[in-house]
Every structure is written in C-alpha cells, then in structure tokens.
KEVEX-967421 format. One line per field, with one value per residue: residue number from 1; x negated, y negated, z negated of N, C-alpha, C in turn. Coordinates in steps of 0.2 Angstrom, whole numbers, padded with zeros to 4 digits. Layout:
<pts>
resi <- c(NUM | ...)
nc1 <- c(X | ...)
nc2 <- c(Y | ...)
nc3 <- c(Z | ...)
cac1 <- c(X | ...)
cac2 <- c(Y | ...)
cac3 <- c(Z | ...)
cc1 <- c(X | ...)
cc2 <- c(Y | ...)
cc3 <- c(Z | ...)
</pts>
This chain:
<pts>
resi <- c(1 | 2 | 3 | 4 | 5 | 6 | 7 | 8 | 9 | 10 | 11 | 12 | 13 | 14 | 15 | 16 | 17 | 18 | 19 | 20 | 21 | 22 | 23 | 24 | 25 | 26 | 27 | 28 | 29 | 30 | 31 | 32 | 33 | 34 | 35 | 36 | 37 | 38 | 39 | 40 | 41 | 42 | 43 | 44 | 45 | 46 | 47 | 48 | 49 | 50 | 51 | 52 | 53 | 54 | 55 | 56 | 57 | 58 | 59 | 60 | 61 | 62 | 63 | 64 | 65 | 66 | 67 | 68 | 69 | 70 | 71 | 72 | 73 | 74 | 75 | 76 | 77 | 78 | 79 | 80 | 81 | 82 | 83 | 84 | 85 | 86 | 87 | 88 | 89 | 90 | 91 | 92 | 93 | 94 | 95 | 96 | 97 | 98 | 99 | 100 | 101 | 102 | 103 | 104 | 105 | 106 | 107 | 108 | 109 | 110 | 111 | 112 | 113 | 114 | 115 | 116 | 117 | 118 | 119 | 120 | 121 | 122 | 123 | 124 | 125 | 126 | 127 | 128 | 129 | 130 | 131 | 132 | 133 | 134 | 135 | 136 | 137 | 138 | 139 | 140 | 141 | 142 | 143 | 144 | 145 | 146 | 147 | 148 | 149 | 150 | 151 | 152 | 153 | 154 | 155 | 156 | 157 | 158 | 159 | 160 | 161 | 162 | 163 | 164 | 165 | 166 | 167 | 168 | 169 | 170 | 171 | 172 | 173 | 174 | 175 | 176 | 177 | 178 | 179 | 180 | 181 | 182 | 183 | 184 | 185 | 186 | 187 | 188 | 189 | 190 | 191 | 192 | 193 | 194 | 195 | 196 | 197 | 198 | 199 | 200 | 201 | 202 | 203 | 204 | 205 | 206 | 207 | 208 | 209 | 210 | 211 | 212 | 213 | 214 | 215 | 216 | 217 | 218 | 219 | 220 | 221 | 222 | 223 | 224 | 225 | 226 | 227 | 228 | 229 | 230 | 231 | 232 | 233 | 234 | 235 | 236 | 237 | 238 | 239 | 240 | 241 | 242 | 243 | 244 | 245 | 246 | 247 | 248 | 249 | 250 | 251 | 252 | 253 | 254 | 255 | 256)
nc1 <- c(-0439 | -0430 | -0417 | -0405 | -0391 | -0380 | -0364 | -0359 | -0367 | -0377 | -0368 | -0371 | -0385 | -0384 | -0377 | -0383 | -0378 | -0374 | -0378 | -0391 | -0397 | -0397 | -0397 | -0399 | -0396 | -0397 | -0408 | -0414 | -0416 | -0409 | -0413 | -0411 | -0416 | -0408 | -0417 | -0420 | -0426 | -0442 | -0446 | -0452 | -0448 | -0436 | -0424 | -0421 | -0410 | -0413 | -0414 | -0419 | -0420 | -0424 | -0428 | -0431 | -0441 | -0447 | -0456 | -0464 | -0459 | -0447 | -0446 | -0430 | -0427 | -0418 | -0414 | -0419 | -0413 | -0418 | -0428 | -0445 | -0462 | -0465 | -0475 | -0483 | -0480 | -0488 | -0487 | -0476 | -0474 | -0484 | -0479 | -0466 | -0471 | -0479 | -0470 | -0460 | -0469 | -0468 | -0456 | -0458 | -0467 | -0459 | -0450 | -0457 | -0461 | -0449 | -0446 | -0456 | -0451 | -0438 | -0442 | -0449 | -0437 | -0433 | -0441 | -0439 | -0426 | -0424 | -0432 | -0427 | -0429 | -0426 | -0430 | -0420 | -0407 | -0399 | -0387 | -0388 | -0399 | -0398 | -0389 | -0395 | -0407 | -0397 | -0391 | -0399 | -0404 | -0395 | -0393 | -0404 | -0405 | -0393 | -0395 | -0407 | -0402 | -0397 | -0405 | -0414 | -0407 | -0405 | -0421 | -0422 | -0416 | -0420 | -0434 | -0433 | -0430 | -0440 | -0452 | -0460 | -0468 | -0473 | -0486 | -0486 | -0489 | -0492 | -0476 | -0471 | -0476 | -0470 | -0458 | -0456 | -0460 | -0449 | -0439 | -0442 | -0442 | -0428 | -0423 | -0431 | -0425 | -0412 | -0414 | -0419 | -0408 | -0399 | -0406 | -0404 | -0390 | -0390 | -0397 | -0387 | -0375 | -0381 | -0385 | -0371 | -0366 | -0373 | -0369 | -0355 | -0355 | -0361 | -0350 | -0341 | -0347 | -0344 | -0331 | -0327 | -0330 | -0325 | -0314 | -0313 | -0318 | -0304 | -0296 | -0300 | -0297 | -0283 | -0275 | -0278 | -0272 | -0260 | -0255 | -0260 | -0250 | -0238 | -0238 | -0238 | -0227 | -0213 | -0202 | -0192 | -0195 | -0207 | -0222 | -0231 | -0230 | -0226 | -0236 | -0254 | -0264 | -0262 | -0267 | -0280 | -0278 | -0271 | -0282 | -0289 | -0284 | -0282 | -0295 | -0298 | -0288 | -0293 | -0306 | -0304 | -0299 | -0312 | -0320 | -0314 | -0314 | -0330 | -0332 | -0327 | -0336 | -0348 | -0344 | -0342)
nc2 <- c(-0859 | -0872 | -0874 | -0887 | -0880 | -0874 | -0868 | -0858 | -0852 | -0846 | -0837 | -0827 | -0826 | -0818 | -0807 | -0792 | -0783 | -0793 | -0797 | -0799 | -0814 | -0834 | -0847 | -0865 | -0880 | -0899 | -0900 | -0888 | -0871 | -0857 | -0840 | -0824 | -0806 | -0791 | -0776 | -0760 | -0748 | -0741 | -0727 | -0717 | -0702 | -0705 | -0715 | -0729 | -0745 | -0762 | -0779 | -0794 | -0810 | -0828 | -0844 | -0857 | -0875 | -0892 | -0885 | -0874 | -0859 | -0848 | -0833 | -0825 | -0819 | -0806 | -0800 | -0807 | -0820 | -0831 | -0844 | -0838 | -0843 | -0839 | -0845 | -0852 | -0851 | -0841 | -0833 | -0826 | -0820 | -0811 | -0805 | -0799 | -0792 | -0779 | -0771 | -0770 | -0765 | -0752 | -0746 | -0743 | -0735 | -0724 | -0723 | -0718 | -0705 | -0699 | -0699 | -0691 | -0679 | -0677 | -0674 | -0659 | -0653 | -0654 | -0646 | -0632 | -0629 | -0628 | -0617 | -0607 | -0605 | -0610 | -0612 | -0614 | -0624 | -0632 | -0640 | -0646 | -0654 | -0664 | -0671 | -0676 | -0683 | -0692 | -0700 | -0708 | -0713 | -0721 | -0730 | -0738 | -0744 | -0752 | -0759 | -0767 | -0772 | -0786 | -0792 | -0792 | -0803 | -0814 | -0817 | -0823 | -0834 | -0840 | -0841 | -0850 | -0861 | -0866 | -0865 | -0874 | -0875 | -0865 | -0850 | -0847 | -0833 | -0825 | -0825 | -0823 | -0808 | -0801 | -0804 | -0795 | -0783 | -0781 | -0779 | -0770 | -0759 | -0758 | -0753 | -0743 | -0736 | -0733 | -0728 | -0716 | -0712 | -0710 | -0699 | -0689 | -0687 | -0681 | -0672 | -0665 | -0663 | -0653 | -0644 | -0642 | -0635 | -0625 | -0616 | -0616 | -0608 | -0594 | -0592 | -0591 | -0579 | -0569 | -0571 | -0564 | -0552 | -0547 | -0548 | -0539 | -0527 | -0525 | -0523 | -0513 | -0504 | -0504 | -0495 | -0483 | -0486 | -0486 | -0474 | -0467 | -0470 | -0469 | -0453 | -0454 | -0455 | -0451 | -0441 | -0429 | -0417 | -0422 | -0419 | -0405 | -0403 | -0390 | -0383 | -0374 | -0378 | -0394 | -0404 | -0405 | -0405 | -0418 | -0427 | -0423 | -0426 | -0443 | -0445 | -0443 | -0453 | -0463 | -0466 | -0470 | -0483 | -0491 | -0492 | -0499 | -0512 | -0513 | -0516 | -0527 | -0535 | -0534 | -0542 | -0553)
nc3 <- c(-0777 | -0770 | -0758 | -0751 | -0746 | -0734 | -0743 | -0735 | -0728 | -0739 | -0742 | -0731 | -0731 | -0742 | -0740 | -0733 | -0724 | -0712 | -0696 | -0683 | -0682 | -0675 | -0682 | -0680 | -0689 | -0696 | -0704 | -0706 | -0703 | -0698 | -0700 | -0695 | -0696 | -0695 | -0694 | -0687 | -0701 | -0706 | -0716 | -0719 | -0710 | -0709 | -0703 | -0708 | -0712 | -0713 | -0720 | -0715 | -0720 | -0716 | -0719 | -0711 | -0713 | -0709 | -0701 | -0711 | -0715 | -0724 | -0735 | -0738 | -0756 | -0759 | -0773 | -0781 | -0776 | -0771 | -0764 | -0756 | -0751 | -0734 | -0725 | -0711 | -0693 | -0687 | -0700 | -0700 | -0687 | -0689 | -0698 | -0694 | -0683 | -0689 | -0693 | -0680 | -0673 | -0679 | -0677 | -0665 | -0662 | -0669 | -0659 | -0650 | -0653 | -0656 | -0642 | -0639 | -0646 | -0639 | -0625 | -0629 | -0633 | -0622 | -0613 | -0621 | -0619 | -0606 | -0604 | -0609 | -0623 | -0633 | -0651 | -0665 | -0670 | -0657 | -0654 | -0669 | -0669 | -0659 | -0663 | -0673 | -0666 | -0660 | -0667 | -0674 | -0661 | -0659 | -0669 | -0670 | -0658 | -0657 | -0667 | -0660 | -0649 | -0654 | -0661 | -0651 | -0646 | -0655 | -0658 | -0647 | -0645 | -0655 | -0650 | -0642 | -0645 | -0655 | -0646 | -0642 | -0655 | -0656 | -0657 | -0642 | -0635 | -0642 | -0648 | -0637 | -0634 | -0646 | -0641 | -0630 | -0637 | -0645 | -0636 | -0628 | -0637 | -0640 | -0624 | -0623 | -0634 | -0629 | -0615 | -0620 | -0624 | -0614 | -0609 | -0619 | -0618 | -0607 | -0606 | -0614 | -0609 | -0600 | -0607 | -0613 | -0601 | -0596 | -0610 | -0604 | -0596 | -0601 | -0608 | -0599 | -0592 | -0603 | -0604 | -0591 | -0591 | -0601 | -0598 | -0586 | -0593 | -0599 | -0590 | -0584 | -0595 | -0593 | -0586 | -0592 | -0605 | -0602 | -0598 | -0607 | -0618 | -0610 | -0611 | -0627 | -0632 | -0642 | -0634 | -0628 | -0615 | -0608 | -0596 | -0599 | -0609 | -0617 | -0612 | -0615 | -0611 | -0608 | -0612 | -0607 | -0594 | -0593 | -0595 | -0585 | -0575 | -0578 | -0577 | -0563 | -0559 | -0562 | -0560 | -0543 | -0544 | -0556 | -0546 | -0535 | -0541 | -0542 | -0530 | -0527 | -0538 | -0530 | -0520 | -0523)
cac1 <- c(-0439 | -0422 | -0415 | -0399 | -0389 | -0370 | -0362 | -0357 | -0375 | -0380 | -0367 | -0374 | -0390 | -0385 | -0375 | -0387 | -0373 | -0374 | -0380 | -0398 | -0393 | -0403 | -0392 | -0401 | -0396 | -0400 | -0412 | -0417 | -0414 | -0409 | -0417 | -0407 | -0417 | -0409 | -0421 | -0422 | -0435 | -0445 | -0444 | -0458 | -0446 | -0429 | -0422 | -0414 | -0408 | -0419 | -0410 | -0424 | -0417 | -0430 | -0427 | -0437 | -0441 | -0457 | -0462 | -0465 | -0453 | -0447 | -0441 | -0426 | -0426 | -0409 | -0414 | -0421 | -0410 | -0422 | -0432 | -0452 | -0465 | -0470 | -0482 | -0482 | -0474 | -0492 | -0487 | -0472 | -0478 | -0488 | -0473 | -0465 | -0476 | -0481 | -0461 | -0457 | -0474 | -0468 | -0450 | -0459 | -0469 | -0454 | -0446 | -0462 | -0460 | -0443 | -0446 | -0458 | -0445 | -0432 | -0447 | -0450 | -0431 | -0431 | -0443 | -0436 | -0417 | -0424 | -0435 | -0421 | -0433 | -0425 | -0429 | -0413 | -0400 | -0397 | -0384 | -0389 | -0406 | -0396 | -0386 | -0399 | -0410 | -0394 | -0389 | -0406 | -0407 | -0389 | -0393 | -0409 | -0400 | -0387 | -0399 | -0413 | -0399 | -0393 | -0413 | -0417 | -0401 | -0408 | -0427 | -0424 | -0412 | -0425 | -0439 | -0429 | -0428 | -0445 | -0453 | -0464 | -0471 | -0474 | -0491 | -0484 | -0491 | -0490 | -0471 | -0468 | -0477 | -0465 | -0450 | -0457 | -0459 | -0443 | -0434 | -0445 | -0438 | -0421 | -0423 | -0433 | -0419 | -0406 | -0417 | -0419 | -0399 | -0395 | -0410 | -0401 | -0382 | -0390 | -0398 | -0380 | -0373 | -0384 | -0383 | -0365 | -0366 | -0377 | -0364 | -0348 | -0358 | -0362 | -0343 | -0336 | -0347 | -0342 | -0327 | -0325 | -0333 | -0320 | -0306 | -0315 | -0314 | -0298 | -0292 | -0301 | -0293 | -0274 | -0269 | -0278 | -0266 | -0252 | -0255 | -0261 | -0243 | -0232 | -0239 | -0239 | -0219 | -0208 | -0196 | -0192 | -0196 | -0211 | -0222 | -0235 | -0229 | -0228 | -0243 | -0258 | -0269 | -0260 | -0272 | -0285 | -0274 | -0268 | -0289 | -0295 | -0279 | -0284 | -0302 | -0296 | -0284 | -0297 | -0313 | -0304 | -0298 | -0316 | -0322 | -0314 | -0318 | -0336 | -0333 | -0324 | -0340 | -0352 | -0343 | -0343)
cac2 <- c(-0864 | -0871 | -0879 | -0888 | -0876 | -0874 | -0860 | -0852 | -0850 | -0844 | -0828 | -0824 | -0824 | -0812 | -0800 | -0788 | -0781 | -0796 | -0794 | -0803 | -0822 | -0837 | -0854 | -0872 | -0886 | -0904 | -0902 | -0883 | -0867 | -0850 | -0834 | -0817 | -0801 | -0784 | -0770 | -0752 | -0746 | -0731 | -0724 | -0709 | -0697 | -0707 | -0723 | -0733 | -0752 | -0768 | -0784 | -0801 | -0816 | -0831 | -0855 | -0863 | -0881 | -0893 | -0880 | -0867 | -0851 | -0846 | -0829 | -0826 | -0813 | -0805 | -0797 | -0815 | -0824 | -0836 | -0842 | -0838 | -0846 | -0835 | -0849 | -0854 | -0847 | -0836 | -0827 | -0825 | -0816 | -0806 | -0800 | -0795 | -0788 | -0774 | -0771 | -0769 | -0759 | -0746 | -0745 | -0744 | -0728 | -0719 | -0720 | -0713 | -0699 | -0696 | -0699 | -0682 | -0673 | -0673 | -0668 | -0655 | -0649 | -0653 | -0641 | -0627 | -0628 | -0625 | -0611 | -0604 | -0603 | -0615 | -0612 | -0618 | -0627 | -0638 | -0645 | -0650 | -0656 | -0670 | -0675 | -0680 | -0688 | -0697 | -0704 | -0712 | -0717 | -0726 | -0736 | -0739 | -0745 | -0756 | -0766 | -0769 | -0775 | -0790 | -0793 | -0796 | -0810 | -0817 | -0818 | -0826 | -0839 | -0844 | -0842 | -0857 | -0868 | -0868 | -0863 | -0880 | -0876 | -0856 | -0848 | -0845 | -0829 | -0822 | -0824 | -0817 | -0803 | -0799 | -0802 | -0790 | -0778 | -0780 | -0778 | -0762 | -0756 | -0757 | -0753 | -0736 | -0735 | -0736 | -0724 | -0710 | -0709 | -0707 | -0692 | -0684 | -0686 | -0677 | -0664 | -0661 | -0661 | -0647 | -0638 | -0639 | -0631 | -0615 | -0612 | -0615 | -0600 | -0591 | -0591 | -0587 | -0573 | -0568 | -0569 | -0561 | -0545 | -0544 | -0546 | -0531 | -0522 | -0524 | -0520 | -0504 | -0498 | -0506 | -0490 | -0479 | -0487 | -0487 | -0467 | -0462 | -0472 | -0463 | -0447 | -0453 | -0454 | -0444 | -0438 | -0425 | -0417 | -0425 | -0413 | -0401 | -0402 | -0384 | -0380 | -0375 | -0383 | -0399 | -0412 | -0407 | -0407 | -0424 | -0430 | -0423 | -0434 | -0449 | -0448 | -0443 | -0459 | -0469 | -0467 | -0477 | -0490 | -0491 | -0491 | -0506 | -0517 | -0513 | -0518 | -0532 | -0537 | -0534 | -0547 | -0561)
cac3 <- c(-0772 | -0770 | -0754 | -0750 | -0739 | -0736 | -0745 | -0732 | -0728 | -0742 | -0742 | -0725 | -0733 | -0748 | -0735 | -0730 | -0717 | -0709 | -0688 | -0683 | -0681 | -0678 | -0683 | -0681 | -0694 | -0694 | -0708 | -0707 | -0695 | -0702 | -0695 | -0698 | -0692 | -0695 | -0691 | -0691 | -0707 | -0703 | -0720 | -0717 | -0704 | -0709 | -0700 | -0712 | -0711 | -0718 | -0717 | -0716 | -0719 | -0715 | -0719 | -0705 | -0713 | -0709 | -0699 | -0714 | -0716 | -0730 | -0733 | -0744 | -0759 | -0760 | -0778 | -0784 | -0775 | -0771 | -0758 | -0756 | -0745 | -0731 | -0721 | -0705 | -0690 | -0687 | -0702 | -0700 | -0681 | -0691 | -0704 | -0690 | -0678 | -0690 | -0692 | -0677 | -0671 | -0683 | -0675 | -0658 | -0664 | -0671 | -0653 | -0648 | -0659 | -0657 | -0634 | -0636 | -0650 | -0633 | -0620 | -0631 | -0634 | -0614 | -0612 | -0623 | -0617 | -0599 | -0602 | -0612 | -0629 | -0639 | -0657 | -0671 | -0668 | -0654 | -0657 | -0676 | -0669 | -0652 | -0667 | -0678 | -0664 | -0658 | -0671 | -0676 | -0660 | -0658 | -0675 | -0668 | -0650 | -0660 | -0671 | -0657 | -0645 | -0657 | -0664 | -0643 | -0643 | -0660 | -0656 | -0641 | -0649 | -0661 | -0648 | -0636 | -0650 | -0656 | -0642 | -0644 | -0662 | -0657 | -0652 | -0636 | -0632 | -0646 | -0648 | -0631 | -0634 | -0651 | -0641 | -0626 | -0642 | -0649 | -0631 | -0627 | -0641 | -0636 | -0618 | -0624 | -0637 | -0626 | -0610 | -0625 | -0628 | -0609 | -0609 | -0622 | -0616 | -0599 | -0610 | -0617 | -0600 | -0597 | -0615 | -0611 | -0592 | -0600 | -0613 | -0602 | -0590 | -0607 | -0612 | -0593 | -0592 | -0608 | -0604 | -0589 | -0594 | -0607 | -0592 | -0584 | -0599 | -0601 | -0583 | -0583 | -0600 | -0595 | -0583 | -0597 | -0611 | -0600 | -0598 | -0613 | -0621 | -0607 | -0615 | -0633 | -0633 | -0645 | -0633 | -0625 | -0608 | -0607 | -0594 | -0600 | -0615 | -0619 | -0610 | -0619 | -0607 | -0605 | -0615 | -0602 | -0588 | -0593 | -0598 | -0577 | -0571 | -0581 | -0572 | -0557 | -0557 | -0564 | -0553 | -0538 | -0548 | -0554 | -0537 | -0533 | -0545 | -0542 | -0523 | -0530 | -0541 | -0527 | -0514 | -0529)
cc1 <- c(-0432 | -0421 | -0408 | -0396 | -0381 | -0371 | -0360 | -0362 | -0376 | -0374 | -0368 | -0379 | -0391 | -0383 | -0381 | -0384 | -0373 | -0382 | -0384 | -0392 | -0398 | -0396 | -0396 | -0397 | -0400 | -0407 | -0417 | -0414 | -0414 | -0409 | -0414 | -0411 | -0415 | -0410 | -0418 | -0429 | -0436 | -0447 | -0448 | -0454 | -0440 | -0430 | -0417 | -0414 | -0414 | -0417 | -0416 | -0420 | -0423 | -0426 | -0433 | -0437 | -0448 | -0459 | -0469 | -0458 | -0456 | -0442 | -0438 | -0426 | -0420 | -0408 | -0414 | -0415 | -0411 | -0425 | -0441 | -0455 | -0469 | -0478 | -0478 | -0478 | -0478 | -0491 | -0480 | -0470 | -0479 | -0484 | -0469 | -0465 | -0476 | -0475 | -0460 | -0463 | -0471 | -0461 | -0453 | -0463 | -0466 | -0452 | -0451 | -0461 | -0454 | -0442 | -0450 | -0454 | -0442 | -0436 | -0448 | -0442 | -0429 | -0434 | -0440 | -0432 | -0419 | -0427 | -0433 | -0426 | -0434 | -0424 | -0426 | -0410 | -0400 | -0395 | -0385 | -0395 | -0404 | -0392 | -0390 | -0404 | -0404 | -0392 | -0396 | -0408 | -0401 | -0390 | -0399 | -0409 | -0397 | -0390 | -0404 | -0408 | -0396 | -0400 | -0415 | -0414 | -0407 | -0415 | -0428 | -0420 | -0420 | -0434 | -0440 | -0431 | -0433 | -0453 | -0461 | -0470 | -0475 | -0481 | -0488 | -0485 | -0490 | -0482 | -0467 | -0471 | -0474 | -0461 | -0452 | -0458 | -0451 | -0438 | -0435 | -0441 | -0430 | -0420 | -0425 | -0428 | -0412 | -0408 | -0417 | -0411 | -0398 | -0400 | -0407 | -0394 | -0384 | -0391 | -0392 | -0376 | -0376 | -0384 | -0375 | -0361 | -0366 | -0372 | -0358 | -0350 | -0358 | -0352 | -0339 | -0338 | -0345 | -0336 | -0323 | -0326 | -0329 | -0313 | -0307 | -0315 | -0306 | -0293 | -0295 | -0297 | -0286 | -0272 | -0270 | -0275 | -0260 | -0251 | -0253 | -0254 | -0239 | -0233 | -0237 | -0231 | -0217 | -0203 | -0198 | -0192 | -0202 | -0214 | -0230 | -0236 | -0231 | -0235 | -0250 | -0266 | -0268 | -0265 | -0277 | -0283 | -0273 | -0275 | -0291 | -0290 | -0281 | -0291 | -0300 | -0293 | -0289 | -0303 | -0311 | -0302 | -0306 | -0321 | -0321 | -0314 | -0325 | -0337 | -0332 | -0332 | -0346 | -0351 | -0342 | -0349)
cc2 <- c(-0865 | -0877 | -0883 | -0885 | -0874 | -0867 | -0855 | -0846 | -0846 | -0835 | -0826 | -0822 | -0819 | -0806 | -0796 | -0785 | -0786 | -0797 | -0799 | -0809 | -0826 | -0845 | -0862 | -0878 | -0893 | -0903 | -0894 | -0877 | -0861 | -0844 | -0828 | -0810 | -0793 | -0778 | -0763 | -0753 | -0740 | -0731 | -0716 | -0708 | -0704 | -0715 | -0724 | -0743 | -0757 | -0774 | -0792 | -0805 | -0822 | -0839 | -0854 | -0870 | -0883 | -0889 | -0874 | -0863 | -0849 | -0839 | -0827 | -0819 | -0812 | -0804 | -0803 | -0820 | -0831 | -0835 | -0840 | -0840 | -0841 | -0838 | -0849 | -0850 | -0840 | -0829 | -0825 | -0819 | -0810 | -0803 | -0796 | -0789 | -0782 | -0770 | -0767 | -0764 | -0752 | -0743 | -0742 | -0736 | -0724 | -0716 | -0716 | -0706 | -0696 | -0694 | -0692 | -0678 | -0672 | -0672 | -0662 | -0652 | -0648 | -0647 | -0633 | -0625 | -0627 | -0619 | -0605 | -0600 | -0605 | -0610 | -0615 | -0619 | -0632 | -0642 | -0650 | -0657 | -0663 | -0672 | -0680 | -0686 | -0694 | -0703 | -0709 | -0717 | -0723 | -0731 | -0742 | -0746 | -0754 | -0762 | -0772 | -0775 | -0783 | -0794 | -0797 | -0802 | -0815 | -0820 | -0822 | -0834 | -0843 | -0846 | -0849 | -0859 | -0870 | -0866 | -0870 | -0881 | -0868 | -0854 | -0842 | -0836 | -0823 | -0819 | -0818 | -0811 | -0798 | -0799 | -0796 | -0783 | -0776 | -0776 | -0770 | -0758 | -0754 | -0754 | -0743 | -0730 | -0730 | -0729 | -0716 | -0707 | -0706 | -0700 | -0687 | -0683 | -0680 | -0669 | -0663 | -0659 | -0655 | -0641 | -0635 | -0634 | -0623 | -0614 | -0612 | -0608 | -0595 | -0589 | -0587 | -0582 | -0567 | -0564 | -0565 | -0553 | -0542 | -0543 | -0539 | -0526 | -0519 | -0523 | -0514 | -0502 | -0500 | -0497 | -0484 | -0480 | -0484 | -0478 | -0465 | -0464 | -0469 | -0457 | -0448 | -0454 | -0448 | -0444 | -0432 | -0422 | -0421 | -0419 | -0413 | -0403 | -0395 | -0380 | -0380 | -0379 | -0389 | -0404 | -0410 | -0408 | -0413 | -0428 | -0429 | -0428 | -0441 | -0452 | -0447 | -0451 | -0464 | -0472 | -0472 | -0484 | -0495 | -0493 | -0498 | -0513 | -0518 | -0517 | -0525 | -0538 | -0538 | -0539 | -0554 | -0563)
cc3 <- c(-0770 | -0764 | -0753 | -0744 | -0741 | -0738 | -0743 | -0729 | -0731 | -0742 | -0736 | -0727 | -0739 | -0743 | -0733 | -0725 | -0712 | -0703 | -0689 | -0681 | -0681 | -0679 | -0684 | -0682 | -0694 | -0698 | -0708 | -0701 | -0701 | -0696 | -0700 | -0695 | -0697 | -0693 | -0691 | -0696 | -0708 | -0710 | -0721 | -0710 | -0704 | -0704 | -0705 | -0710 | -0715 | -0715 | -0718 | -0716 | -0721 | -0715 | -0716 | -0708 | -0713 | -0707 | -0705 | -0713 | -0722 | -0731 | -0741 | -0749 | -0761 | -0767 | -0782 | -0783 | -0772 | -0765 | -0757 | -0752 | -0741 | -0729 | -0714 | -0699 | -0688 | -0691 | -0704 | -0692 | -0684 | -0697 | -0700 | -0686 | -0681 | -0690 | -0686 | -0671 | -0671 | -0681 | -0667 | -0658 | -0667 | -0663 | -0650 | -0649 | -0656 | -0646 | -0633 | -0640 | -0642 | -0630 | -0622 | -0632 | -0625 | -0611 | -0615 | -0620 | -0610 | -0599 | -0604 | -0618 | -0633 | -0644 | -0661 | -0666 | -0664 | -0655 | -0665 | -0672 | -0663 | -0657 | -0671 | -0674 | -0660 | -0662 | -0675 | -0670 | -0656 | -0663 | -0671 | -0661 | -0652 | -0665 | -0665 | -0654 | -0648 | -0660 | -0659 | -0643 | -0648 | -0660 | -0650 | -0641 | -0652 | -0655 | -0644 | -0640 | -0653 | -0655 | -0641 | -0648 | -0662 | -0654 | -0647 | -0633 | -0637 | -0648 | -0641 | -0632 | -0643 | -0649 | -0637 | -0630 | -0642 | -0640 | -0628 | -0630 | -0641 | -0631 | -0618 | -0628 | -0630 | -0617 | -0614 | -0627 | -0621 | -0609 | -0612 | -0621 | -0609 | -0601 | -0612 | -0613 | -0600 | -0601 | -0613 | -0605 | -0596 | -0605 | -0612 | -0600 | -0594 | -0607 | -0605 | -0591 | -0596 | -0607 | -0597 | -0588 | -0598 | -0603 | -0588 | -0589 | -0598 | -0595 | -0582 | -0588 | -0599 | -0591 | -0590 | -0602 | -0610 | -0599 | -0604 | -0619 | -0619 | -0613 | -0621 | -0636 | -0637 | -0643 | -0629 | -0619 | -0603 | -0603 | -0600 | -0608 | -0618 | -0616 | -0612 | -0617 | -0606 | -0607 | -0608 | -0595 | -0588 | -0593 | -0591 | -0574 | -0571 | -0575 | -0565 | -0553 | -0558 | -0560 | -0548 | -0541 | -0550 | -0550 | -0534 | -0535 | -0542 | -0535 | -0526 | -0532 | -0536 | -0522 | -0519 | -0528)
</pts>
C-alpha cells in the first residue's frame, strides 16, 4: 500500500530510535509510539509507527517497508490498549519486587545482592520512565487533533493508562533512590564501626609496640638485660602499664 509522503517522513518512519511523535499534514497525520516491550521478565523497546488517512490507520512494516491496514481508530485503541496493559503490569511486578527488597533491607535479612538487584530494577524502570514520558506528550498531541473522530471514552482511558504508567514509573524510582539512601546509611554505620574498632585496636597495641621496640634494640645497656628474669619482668610491666590505659578507653567507650 503505498502513499505519498515526504522523504523525510519516511526515514522517520524507518528509524526505530526515533522518540513517540505525532505530526499532522494536509492529507495525512503521522503517529510515532515508542513503548516499553515486556519480553517475559525483560524490558526491551518496540517502536509503532501508524498513517492516519480517511480516518483508517495504517501501521508501517519496517522489515517490509510498507504500509498495512490496521482499521479504524477502535482498532487501533485496541492494539494498543493490550500494549500498554502489559507495561502497566510489569510496574506492578516490579512496585512489589522493591516492597519486598524494602522489607528485607529493614529487617536486616536481605538475601543476594542489593546492589545488583536496585540496579537491575532501576534501570528497567528509567527506560520505562523515558519512553512513557514522550508516549504521554504524543498521545495527547494526537488525541487534540482528532479528538472529534475518537471514541471518547475510550481514548481517555488509554491516555489515563499511558500516564499511570509513567507517573508509577517515575513514584518507583524515587522509592528505590530512598532505599539507596538507606542501604547507603547501614553501610556507611557498617564501615564506621568497623572502622573504629580497628582505631581501638590499634591504640591499645601502640604503647605495647612502642615497648616491645624500645626492648627489641641491638644496643647496649639496655636494662635487665643480663638478668635471667628480665622477659618476665618486662611482660608484668607491659600489663601493669597497660590495664590503665585499657581502663580509660573503656570509660571513654561507656560515655559515647
């Protein structure tokens, strides 16, 4: 089926990169929708391109080249409707995936990988986010203009989809930046207990370094040097010295 359409059209209509658009011409209207395509688990892309003439839609085959007759503007409602259904019950899916991570990460009995796991649903749901938000401009472009010709109700209740989708897109990212926020708190707490544990360490063993070096000198005149008792004379000093030090740490750690 072959129309007269500017050239420049027509590589817009081969592009499959090219963002939802709707474009009205004296003779015809061009309708661009770039979805998300739920793919079992996966989100991938699916680019529609749809001629509005005589009040039929025609939608284009990129692999053909050509155009095909969908019908009217009901079934064209009805091609996308199931479409955009199926986008609506991913987010679903994916809005109890982070309930459920939300629950773990507080009860501190998160199973795998966090991090892997707020990557994989961010990025499914910023693609998600980035298509919806340019489908809502498009959808509502096309639905002004032949708003006259549309079963009203029905239309509205496809853009009302399309925007949910977005809007829940878009409510699902900021839930999981917050979760991150908070992953991030618990493992800064993680890291400073860690690391302060490791500064107590190592303030208790500096005076016994600093001892046990004095002693470990190859010079001479060092005391109890020749005395056969000296290792343990020097070993009851060490605790001797070291208990109150000890001691005040522990005070130290009780008024924190």
């Amino acid at each position: 089926m072959h129309f007269q359409i500017d050239p420049y059209l027509l590589d817009d209509l081969l592009n499959s990169e090219h963002p939802s658009d709707f474009q009205n011409y004296k003779d015809y209207a061009i309708f661009i929708l770039r979805l998300p395509f739920i793919n079992k688990e996966r989100v991938d892309v699916m680019s529609y391109a749809f001629l509005i003439h005589g009040g039929k839609v025609y939608r284009y085959d990129r692999k053909r080249r050509d155009f095909e007759e969908l019908g009217d503007f009901a079934a064209l409602h009805s091609y996308l409707d199931v479409r955009v259904d199926k986008i609506l019950a991913k987010l679903s899916r994916l809005h109890t995936k982070i309930a459920k991570m939300e629950d773990m990460l507080y009860e501190q009995s998160y199973r795998g990988d966090f991090a892997t796991d707020w990557i994989a649903c961010k990025k499914e749901l910023a693609l998600i986010e980035r298509l919806m938000s340019h489908a809502t401009i498009a959808l509502s472009r096309f639905y002004r203009h032949y708003k006259n010709s549309l079963e009203e109700l029905a239309f509205k209740d496809l853009a009302e989809h399309v925007e949910r989708s977005f809007d829940f897109a878009k409510s699902a990212i900021e839930k999981l930046d917050n979760l991150y926020s908070f992953y991030r708190a618990k493992m800064d707490e993680k890291m400073n207990k860690i690391m302060f544990i490791l500064t107590i360490i190592s303030a208790i063993f500096l005076p016994l370094t600093l001892i046990t070096g004095y002693f470990g000198m190859n010079t001479g005149g060092l005391p109890f040097t020749d005395d056969p008792h000296g290792t343990l004379k020097v070993t009851v000093a060490l605790v001797f010295f070291e208990v109150p030090f000890v001691l005040w740490i522990y005070r130290l750690l009780k008024k924190s």
